[in-house]
C-alpha positions as CSV (number, residue, x, y, z in Angstrom):
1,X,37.6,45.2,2.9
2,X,38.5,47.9,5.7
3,X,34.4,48.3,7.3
4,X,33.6,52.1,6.7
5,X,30.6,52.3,8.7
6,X,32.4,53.7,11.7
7,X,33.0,56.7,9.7
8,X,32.1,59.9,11.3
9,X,29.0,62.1,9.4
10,X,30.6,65.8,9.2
11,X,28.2,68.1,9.2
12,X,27.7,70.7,6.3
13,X,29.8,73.5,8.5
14,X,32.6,70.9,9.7
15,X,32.8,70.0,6.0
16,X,33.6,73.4,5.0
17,X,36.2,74.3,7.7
18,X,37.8,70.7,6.7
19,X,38.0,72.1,3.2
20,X,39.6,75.5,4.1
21,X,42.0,73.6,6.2
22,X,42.9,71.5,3.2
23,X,43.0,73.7,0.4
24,X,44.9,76.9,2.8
25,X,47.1,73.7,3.1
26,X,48.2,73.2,-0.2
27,X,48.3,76.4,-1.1
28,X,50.8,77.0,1.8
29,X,52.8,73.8,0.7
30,X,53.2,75.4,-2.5
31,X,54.1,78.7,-1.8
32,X,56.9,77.4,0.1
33,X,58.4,74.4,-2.0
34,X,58.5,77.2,-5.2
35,X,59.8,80.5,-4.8
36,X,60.4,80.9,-7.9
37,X,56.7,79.7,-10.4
38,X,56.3,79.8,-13.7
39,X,53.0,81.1,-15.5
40,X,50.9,77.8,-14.7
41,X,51.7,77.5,-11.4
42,X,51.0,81.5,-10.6
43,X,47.7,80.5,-12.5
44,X,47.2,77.1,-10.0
45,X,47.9,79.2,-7.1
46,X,45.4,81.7,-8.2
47,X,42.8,79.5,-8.3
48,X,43.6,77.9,-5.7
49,X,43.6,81.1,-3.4
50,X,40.2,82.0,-5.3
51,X,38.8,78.3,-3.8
52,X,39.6,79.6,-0.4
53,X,38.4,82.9,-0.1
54,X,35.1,81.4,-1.9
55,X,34.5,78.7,1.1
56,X,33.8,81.7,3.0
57,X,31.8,83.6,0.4
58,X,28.7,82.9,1.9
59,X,29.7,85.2,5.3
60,X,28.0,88.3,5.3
61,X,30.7,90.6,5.1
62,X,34.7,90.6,6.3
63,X,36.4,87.4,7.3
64,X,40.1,87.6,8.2
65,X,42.4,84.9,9.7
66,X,45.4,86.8,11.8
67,X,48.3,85.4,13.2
68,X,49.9,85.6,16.3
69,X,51.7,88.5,14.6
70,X,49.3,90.5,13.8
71,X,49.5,89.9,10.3
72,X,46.7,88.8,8.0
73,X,47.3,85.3,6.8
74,X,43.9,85.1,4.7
75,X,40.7,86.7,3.8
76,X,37.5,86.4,1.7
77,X,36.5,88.3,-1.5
78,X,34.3,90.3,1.0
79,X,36.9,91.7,2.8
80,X,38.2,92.6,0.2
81,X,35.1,94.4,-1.3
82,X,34.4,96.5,2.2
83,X,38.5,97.9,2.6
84,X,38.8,98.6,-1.2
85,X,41.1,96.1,-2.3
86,X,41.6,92.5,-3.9
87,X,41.3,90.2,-1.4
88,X,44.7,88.4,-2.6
89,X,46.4,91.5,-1.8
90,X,45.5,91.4,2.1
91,X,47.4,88.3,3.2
92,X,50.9,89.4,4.7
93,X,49.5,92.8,5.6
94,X,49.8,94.1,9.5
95,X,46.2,94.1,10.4
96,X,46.9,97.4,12.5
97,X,47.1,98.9,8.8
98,X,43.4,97.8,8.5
99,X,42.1,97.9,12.2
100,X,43.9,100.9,13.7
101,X,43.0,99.5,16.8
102,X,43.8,95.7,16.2
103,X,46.5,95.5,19.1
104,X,44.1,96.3,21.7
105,X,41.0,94.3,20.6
106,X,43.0,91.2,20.5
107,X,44.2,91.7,23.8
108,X,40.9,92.3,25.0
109,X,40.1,88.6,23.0
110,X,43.2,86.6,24.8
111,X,41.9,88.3,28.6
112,X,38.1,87.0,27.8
113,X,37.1,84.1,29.0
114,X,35.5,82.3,26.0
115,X,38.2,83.5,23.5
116,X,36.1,86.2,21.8
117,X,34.5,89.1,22.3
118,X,31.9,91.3,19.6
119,X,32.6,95.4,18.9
120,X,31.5,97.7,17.0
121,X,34.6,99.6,15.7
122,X,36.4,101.4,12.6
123,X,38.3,99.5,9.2
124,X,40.5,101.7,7.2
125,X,39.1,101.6,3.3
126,X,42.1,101.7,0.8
127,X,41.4,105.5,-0.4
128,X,41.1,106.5,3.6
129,X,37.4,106.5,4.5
130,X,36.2,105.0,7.4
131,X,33.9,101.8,7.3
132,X,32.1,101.5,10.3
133,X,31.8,97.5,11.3
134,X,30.5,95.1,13.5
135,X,33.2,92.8,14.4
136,X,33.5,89.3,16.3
137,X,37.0,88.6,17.0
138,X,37.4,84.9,18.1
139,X,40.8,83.4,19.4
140,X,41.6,79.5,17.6
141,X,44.1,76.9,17.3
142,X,44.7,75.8,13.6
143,X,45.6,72.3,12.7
144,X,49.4,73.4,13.5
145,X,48.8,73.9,16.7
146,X,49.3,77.4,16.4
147,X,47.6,80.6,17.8
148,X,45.1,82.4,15.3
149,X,43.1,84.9,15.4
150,X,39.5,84.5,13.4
151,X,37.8,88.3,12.6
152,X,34.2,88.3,11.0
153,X,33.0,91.6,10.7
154,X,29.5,92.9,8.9
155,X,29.3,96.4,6.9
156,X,27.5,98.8,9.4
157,X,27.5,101.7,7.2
158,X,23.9,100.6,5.6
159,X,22.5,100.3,9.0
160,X,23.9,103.7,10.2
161,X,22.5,105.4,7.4
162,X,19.4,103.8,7.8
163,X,19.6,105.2,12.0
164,X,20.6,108.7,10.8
165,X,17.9,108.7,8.4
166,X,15.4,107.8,11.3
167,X,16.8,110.2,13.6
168,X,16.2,113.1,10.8
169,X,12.7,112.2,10.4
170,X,12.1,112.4,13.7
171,X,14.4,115.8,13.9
172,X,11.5,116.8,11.5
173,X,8.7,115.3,13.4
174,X,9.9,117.5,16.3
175,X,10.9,120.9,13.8
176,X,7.2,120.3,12.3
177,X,5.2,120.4,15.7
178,X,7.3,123.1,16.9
179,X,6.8,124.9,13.1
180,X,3.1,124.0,13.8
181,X,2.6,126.2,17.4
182,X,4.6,129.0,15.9
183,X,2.5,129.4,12.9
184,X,-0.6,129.1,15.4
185,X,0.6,131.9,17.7
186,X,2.2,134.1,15.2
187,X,-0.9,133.9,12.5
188,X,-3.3,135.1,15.2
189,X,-1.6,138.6,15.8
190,X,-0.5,138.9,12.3
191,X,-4.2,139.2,11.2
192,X,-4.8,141.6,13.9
193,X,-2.1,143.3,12.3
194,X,-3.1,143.3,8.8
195,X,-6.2,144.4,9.7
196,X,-5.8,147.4,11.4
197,X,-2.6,148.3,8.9
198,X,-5.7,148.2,6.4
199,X,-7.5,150.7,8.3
200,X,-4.6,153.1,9.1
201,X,-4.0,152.5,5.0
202,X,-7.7,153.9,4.1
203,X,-7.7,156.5,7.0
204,X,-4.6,157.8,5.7
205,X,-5.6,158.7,2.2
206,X,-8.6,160.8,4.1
207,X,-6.2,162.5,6.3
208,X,-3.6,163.4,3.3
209,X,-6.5,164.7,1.5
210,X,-7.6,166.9,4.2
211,X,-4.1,168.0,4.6
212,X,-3.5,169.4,1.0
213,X,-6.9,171.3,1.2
214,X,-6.2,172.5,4.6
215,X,-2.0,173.6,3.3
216,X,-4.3,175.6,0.8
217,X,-6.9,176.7,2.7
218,X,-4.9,178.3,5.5
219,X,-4.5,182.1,6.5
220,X,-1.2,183.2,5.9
221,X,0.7,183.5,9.3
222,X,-2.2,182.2,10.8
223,X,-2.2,179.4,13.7
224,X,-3.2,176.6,11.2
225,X,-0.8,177.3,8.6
226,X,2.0,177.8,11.6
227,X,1.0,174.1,13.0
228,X,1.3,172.8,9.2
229,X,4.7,174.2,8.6
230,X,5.7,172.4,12.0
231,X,3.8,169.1,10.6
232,X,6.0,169.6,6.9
233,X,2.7,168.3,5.2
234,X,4.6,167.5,1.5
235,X,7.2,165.4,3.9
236,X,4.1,163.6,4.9
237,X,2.4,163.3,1.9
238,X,5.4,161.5,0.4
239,X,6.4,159.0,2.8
240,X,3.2,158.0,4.3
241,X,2.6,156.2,1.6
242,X,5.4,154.8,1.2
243,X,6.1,153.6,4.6
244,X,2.4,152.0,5.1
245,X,3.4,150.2,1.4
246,X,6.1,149.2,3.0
247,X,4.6,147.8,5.9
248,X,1.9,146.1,4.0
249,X,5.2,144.3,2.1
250,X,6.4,143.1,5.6
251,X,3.5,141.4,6.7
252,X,3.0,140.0,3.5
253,X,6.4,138.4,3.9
254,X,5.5,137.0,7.3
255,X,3.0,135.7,6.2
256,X,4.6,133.4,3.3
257,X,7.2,132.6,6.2
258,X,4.2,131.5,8.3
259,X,2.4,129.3,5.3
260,X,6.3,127.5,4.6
261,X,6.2,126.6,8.2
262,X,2.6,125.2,8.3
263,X,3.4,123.6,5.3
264,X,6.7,121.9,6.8
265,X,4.7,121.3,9.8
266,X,2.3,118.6,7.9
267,X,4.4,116.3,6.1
268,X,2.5,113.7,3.7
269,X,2.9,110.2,4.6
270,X,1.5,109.3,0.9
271,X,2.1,111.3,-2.7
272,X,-0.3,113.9,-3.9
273,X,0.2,115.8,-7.3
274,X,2.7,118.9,-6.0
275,X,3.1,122.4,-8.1
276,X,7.2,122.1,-7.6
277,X,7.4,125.8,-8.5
278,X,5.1,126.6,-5.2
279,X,7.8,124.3,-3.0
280,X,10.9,126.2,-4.4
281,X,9.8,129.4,-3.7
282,X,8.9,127.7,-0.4
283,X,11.9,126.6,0.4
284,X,13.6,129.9,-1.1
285,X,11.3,131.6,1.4
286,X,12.9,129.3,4.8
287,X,16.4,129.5,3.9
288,X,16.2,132.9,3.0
289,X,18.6,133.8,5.9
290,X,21.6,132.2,4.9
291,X,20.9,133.4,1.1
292,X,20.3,136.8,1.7
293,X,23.3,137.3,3.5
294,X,25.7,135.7,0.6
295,X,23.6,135.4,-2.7
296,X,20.8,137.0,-5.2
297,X,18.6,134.1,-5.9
298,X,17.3,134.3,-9.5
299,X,14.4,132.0,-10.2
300,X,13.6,130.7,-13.9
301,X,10.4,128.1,-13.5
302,X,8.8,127.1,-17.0
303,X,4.9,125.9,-16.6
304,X,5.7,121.8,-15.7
305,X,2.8,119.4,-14.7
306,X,2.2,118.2,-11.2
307,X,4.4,116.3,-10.0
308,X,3.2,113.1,-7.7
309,X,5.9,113.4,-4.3
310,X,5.7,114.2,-1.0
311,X,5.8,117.9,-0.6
312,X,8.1,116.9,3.2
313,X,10.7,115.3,1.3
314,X,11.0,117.4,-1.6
315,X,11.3,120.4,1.1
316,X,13.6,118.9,2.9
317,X,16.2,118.0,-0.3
318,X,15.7,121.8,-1.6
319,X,16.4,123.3,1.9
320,X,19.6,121.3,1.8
321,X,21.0,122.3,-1.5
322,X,20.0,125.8,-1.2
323,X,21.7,125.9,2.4
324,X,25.0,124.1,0.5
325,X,25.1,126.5,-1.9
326,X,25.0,129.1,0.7
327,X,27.6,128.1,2.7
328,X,29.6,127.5,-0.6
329,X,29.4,131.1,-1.6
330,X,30.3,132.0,1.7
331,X,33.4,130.0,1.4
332,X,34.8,131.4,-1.8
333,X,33.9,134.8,-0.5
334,X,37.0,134.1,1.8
335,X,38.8,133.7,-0.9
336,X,37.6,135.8,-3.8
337,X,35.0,138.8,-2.6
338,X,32.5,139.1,-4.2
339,X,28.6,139.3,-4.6
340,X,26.9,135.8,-4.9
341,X,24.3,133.7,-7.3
342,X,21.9,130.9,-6.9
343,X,20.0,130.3,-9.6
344,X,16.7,128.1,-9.3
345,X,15.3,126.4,-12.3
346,X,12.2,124.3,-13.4
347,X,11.6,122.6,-16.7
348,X,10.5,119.7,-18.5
349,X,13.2,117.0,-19.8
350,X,13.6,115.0,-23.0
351,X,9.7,113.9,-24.0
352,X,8.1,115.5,-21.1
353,X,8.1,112.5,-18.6
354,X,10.5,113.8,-16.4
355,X,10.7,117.5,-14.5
356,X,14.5,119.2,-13.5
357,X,15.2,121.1,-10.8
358,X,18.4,122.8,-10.4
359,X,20.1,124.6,-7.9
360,X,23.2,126.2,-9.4
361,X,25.6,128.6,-7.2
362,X,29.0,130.1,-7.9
363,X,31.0,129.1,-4.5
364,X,34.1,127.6,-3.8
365,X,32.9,124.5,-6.5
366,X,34.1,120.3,-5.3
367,X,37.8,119.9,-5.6
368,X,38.4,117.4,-8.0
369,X,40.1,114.5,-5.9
370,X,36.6,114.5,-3.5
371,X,34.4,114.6,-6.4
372,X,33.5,110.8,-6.5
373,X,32.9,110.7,-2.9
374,X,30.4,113.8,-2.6
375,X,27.7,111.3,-1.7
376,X,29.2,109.2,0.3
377,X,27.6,108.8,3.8
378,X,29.4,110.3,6.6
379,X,31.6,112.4,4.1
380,X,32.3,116.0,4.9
381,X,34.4,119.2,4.4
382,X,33.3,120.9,6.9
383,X,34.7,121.6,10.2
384,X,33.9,119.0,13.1
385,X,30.9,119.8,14.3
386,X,29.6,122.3,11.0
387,X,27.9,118.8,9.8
388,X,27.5,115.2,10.0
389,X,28.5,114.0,6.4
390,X,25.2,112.8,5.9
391,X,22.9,115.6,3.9
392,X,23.2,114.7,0.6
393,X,23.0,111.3,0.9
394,X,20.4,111.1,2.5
395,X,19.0,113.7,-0.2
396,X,19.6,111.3,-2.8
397,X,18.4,108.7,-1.3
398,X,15.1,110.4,-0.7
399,X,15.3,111.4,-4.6
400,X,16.0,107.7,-5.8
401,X,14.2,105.5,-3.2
402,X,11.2,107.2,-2.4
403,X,10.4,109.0,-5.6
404,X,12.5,106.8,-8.3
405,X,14.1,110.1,-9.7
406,X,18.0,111.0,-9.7
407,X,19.9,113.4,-8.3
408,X,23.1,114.3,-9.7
409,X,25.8,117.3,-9.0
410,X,27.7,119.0,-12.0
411,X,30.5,121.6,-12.4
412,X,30.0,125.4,-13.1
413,X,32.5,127.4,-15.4
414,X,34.6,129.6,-13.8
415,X,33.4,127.4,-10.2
416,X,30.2,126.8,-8.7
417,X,28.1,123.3,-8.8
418,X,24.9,123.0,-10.2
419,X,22.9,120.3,-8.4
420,X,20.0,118.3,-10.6
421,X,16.6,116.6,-9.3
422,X,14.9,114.3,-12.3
423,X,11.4,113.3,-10.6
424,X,9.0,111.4,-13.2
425,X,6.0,113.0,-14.2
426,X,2.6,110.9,-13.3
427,X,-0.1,110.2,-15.9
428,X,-2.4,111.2,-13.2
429,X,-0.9,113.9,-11.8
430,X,-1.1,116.4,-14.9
């Protein structure tokens, strides 16, 4: 009996790449003693294909074998997943159609000295988006003797999103203290102002009074009736009122600016019961810049119950869609002139456990072939530099993740996009 005690112990890993070896093998064996297969053999290669992707299953993300060609000679259901395409259907494919820059990463992996080198760079996904990934590119010798090239790469597009999303808070952080000492310095000389616009307001009505009596007090030809026919006292008496009414309007509307920017300027780490009507007309109030130069905005907000959020991020997702919907209108204004809508509304849903927000506009509307793709991170239809791709995803993903709601876009007749928010109603925050 032959003595099997010399037998080498393969560990778990060496095990694994000595299955690959044997099943990429066979498979190869059999793809190349019958062209032509019937239905069961198609079906044996299948699974047998399927049993080699699936050793590598368990690698977080891409894994690609690449000959010295350049051409994909196997890959793992993962791969597959991240480029948008069954992982069967990779095999035979130049990887420069995948990894635009493939040539020069594996010549930067024969020059290294240890055979391999990590990168962060770009995969093309079947319908043309770009998946960011973190690649380690390794340079082997299979049981052939032949040159291979072994790629492992891991999805990076979480993790940027995750980095943009830190960056934004921190964008805000910044905006807020900023927002913070304006409202300080501008609050203290806009009471000064209200205040003595009060004054002038009460000392006016004397002074009109005194006018009229004096108009028909005066001597004919005299020198007071000649100095009020210079002052035109009915000129006065109808715009002074006006104008000071005016004025009073003016600081009234610097003030809400100043209460939306101390309000930014304190975001809430935890939830408190929010009135949602207050923070639309907030952010109505800071994006009223790019609105007023496009759009009427029409508000229609039923009576809702408190809503448990944090007034930051609700703020923050409004300002967004209003300033979307701005920028929309402008765009089909290019197109087809005319005057702009945005209509903002508030009402309970279904059995009253959820509240809706809408922003609905009439701009240029989502072509249809982007329409599935409108969330996507880094997606964008805007000119290079106009925006990073990344507003309404990160919108949604404060809607969904921090306040388990939804937040959902559908199309307007005639054009436009309406944009939903669902947030729950709290039994404690009614």
């Amino acid at each position: 009996m032959a003595d099997l005690s010399a037998a080498p112990v393969l560990s778990e890993d060496e095990h694994a790449q000595a299955l690959l070896q044997q099943q990429v093998a066979l498979f190869e064996h059999a793809l190349a003693a019958q062209p032509e297969q019937d239905a069961q053999q198609t079906q044996a290669l299948n699974q047998a294909y399927a049993r080699i992707s699936g050793l590598r299953s368990p690698v977080p993300g891409l894994w690609l074998v690449v000959d010295a060609r350049q051409q994909v000679r196997h890959a793992n259901e993962q791969a597959g997943r991240l480029l948008g395409i069954q992982c069967r259907a990779l095999p035979g494919r130049p990887l420069a159609e995948l990894l635009p820059d493939a040539a020069e990463l594996l010549r930067q992996v024969e020059a290294h000295s240890d055979g391999a080198i990590n990168v962060e760079t770009r995969f093309r996904h079947y319908d043309g988006e770009w998946v960011p990934v973190l690649l380690s590119m390794a340079l082997e010798q299979n049981s052939d003797g032949k040159t291979e090239y072994v790629l492992v790469g891991i999805d990076l597009r979480e993790r940027r999103q995750m980095e943009l999303q830190l960056r934004q808070a921190q964008k805000l952080e910044a905006m807020g203290s900023l927002a913070a000492g304006m409202a300080h310095e501008i609050n203290t000389p806009l009471q000064f102002l209200s205040d003595n616009l009060g004054f002038i307001d009460d000392s006016c009505g004397e002074l009109l009074t005194v006018l009229a009596l004096a108009c028909r007090e005066a001597v004919p030809n005299g020198a007071l009736a000649q100095a009020l026919a210079r002052l035109d006292g009915d000129f006065m008496q109808a715009q002074l009122p006006q104008a000071l009414r005016r004025s009073h309007d003016g600081v009234r509307r610097v003030r809400d600016i100043v209460n939306s920017l101390r309000s930014f300027a304190h975001p809430g780490e935890v939830a408190v019961p929010e009135d949602l009507a207050q923070l639309m007309d907030q952010a109505v109030t800071m994006t009223a810049h790019d609105l007023r130069q496009v759009a009427e905005v029409v508000q229609v907000l039923e009576s809702v119950p408190l809503v448990r959020c944090r007034r930051d991020l609700i703020l923050q997702v409004l300002i967004n869609l209003l300033t979307n919907a701005a920028h929309a209108i402008a765009e089909r204004q290019r197109q087809r002139p005319g005057q702009g809508h945005v209509t903002l509304s508030l009402r309970l849903h279904g059995d009253g456990q959820q509240v809706r927000l809408s922003v609905s506009d009439d701009g240029c509307g989502i072509d249809e072939a982007i329409r599935h793709r409108v969330f996507d991170p880094f997606f964008t239809t805007k000119a290079v530099g106009q925006g990073t791709g990344q507003g309404l995803a990160i919108s949604r993903s404060l809607i969904v993740e921090q306040h388990g709601g939804a937040l959902w876009w559908e199309p307007v007749a005639d054009g436009g996009t309406t944009f939903v928010i669902e947030l729950p109603v709290s039994e404690d925050a009614s």
